[in-house]
N, C-alpha and C positions, 0 to 999 in steps of 0.2 A: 504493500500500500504506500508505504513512503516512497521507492520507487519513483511508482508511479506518479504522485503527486507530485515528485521533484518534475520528470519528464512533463506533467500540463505546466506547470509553472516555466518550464524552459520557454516553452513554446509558445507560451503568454507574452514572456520578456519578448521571445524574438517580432510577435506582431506589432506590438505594441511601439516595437522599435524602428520599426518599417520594413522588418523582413518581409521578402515574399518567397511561399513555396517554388521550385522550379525555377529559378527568378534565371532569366537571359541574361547578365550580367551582375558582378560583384555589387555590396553595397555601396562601395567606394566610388564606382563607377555610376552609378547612381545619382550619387551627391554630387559628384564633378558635373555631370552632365547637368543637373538640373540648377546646382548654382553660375555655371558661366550662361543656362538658357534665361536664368532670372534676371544676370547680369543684363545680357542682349536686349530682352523687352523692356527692360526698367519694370518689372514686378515687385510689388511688395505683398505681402499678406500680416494678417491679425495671428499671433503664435497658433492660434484653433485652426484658422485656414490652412496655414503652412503646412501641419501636417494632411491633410486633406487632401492638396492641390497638390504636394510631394508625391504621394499614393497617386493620383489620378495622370500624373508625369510618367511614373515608374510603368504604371499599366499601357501609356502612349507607345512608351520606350518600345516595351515590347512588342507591343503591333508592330511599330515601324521594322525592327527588328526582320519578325516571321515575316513581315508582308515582304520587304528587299531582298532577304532569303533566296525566294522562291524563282528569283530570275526575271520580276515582270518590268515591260518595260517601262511601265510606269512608277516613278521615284517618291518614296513618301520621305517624310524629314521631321524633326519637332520644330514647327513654324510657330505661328503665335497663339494658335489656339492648343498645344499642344498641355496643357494644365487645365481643359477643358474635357467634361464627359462630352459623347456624344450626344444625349439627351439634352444638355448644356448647349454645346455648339448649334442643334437643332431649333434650338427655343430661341435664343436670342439673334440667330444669321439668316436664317431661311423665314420668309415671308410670302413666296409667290405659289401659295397651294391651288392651283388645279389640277383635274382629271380630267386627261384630254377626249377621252370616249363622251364625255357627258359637255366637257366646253369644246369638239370639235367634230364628237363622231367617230374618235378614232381608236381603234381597237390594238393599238401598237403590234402591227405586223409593219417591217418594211415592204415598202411600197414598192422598191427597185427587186423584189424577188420577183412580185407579182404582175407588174407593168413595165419593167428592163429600165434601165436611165437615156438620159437626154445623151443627145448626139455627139457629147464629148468636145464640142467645139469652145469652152471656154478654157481659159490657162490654168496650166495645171498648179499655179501657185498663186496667191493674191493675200497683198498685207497694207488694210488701209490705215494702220498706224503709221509706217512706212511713208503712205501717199501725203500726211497730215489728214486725216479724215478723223483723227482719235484724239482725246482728250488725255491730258493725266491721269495716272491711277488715282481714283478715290477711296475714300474709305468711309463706311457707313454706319461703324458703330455697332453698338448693339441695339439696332432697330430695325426691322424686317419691314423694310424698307428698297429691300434690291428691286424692286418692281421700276421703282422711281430710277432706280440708275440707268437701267437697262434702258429705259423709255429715252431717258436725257443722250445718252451715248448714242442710239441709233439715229436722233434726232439731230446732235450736233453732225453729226455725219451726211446725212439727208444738207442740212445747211450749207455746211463747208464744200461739198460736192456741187450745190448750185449755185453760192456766192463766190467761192474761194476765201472765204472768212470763217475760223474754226472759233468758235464764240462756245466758253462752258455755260451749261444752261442749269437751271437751278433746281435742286430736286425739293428741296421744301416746299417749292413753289406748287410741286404738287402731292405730295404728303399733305400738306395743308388744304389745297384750294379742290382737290377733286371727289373729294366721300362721295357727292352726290353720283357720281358716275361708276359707284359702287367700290370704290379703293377705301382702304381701312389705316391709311396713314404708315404707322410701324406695327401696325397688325397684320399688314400682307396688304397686297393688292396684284395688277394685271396693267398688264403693259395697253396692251388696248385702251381700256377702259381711259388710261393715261392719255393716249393717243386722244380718243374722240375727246377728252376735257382739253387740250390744246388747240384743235381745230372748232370746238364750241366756242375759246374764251379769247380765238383767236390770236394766240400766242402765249409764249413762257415767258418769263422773268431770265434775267442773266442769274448767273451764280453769285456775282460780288455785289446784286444788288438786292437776294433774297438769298443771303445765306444759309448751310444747312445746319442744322443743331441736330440731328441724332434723336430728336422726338416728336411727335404730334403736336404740332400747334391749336392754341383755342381758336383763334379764327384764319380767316384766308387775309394777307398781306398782298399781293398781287396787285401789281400799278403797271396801269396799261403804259405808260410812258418809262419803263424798263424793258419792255422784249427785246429779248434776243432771238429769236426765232418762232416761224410761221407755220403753219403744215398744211396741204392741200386735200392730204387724205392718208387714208393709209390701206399696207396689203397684207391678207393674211393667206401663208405659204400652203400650200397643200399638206397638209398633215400624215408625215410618216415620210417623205419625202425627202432624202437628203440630195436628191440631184435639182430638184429643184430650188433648196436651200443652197446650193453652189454658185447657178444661177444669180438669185437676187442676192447674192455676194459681190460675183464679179462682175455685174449691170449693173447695182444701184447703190451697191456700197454696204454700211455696217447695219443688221440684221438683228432685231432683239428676242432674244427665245428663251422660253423656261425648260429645267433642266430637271435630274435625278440626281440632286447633289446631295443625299442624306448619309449619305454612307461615312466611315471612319477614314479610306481612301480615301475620300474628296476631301477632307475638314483636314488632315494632314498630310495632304499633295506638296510634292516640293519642286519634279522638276519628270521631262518627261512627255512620251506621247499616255493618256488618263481613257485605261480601259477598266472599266469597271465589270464583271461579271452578273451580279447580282441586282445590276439597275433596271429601274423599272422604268419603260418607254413611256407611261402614262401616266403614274402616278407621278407630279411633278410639285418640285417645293423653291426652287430657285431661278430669277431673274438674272439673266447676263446678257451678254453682245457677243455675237461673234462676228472678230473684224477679218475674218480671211481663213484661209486655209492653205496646205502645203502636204510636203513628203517627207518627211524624217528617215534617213539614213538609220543602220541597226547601230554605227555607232556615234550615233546623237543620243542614244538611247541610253548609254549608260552602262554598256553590257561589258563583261570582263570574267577574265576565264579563273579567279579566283574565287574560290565559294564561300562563307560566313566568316569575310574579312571584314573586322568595324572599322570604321575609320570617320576624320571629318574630311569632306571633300569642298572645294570653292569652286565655285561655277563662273568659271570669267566671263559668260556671257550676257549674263544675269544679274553677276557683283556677289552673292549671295552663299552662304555657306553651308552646308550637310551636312547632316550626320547620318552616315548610310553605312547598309552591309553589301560588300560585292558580292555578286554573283553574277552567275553565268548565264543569258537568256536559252533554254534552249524551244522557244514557241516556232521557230523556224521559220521568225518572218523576215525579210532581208530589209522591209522600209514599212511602215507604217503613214498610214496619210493620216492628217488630222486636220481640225478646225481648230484656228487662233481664238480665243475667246478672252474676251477683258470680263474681269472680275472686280466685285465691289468691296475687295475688304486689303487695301492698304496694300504697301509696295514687300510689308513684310511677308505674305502669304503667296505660294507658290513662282512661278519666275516672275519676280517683281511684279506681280497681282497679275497678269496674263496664265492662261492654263492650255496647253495642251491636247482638244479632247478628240479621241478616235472618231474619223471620218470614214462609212461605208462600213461599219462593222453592225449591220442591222437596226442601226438606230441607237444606240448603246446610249443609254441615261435621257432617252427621249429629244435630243438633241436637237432635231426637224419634226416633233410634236404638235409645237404650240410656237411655230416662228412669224413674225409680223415683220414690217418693216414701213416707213412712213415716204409720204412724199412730199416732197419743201413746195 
């Protein structure tokens, strides 16, 4: 009995201390990692929290860990959410919930098994960041709220393509100014809905003249003698579509669509073409832009014939630093095409807030679901 007693009591101390059963790495390694990531973000915590958000690091770790393992070629890393559960991450950064069978009809099959794709005639590469068609990375807080970015980014695009003026357009302006047209502020909204409140109020506000603050406003602020931009109308993509979405890529410029970004993958993406397996085409929780798309070579990918090497890795194309395990891809793809997509949450989260995400892989994360795009 005392024994025993002793061994629960061991194993008390070691939880209590922060051990983990199994644990993928030393404790020391651990602490290193997560005080140079507290360093990085400027984190502080309450002594309650610390141990908390320690534990929910440790558990990140390890994902990142198993998931780079595995050879895929998409990169996860401890970015800024990584002291985030995913429950956590869900609640406060995704705001664009629809279902596209019920907001489009669309029963998430690709469309190109069933109908073949378009003629192949547009270029096989297109980056309207590149062209100026794009705006800074933004960053939104924790207010689900991406509805509004996604709307403002297609929109300054739309503009700059017809004036040759890249003007940033204000998202408070419609967090605030459009409930009526069914948006719920940082409780989620639709880029549409966003759309028709622009071409109803007959324009947006600039950014520097209705700044964003990260929460719902009591009232609408909107002064018709600040627009920055107009909209004539807007188009929505055929649903399930991705050659179509390629299309009103390299004809009209940057395209706004909701995504399947729920996953632990997406919330700790780092670098990478972003296949997710387990995404759902129709179930959809997040607002972004995609400004272009491209081919990725296998070794842009990341791939390396040594297998659960840690290491930190700097990514000079990016600026930005990893912490990754090598491995070896062996999925046997020699190039991966993907869609460039701008993302709403700061320069610190995946290649300097742009993502990566598999192009022509049946729609993966709903990608050409739910895509609009506006006309100046």
């Amino acid at each position: 009995m005392r024994l025993l007693f002793a061994l629960l009591l061991i194993i008390f101390i070691n939880f209590s201390a922060g051990y983990k059963i199994n644990s993928k790495f030393t404790e020391q390694q651990y602490k290193t990692a997560f005080t140079e990531w507290t360093i990085k973000h400027g984190k502080q915590y309450e002594n309650q929290e610390f141990g908390r958000r320690y534990g929910i690091f440790k558990d990140n770790m390890d994902y990142v860990h198993d998931w780079n393992s595995k050879g895929s070629e998409t990169v996860l890393g401890l970015n800024i959410f990584a002291d985030l559960t995913n429950l956590e991450y869900q609640k406060y950064y995704l705001g664009t919930h629809v279902n596209s069978l019920l907001h489009r009809g669309y029963d998430g099959r690709a469309l190109e098994e069933i109908f073949g794709s378009d003629d192949g005639r547009n270029p096989t590469s297109v980056d309207w960041n590149k062209k100026g068609a794009v705006t800074p990375i933004k960053d939104q807080g924790q207010c689900g709220s991406c509805w509004s970015f996604s709307t403002t980014g297609s929109v300054e695009g739309a503009h700059q393509i017809k004036t040759g003026k890249l003007v940033s357009l204000s998202e408070q302006n419609l967090v605030d100014c459009s409930g009526a047209e069914g948006n719920l502020g940082c409780d989620g909204g639709l880029m549409d809905n966003a759309f028709i409140y622009i071409i109803q109020n007959k324009g947006i506000d600039t950014e520097s003249s209705y700044p964003y603050k990260a929460q719902s406003g009591t009232k609408c602020l909107f002064k018709p003698t600040s627009i920055g931009a107009t909209l004539s109308g807007y188009v929505n993509i055929t649903a399930g579509s991705e050659s179509q979405l390629e299309t009103a890529v390299a004809k009209n410029g940057p395209v706004s669509v909701a995504i399947d970004a729920s996953h632990n993958s997406f919330q700790l993406y780092s670098s990478g073409v972003y296949y997710e397996p387990k995404c759902s085409p129709t179930e959809l929780d997040h607002g972004v832009l995609v400004v272009g798309y491209g081919v990725a070579k296998k070794d842009e990918n990341n791939a390396s014939p040594n297998k659960h090497q840690i290491r930190i890795r700097h990514n000079d194309d990016f600026g930005i630093d990893e912490i990754v395990t090598d491995s070896s891809s062996d999925d046997g793809r020699k190039t991966s095409q993907y869609w460039l997509v701008k993302n709403s949450w700061g320069v610190s989260w995946g290649m300097q807030g742009f993502i990566q995400m598999s192009k022509n892989r049946k729609n993966n994360c709903g990608i050409a679901s739910c895509a609009s795009y506006p006309t100046a």
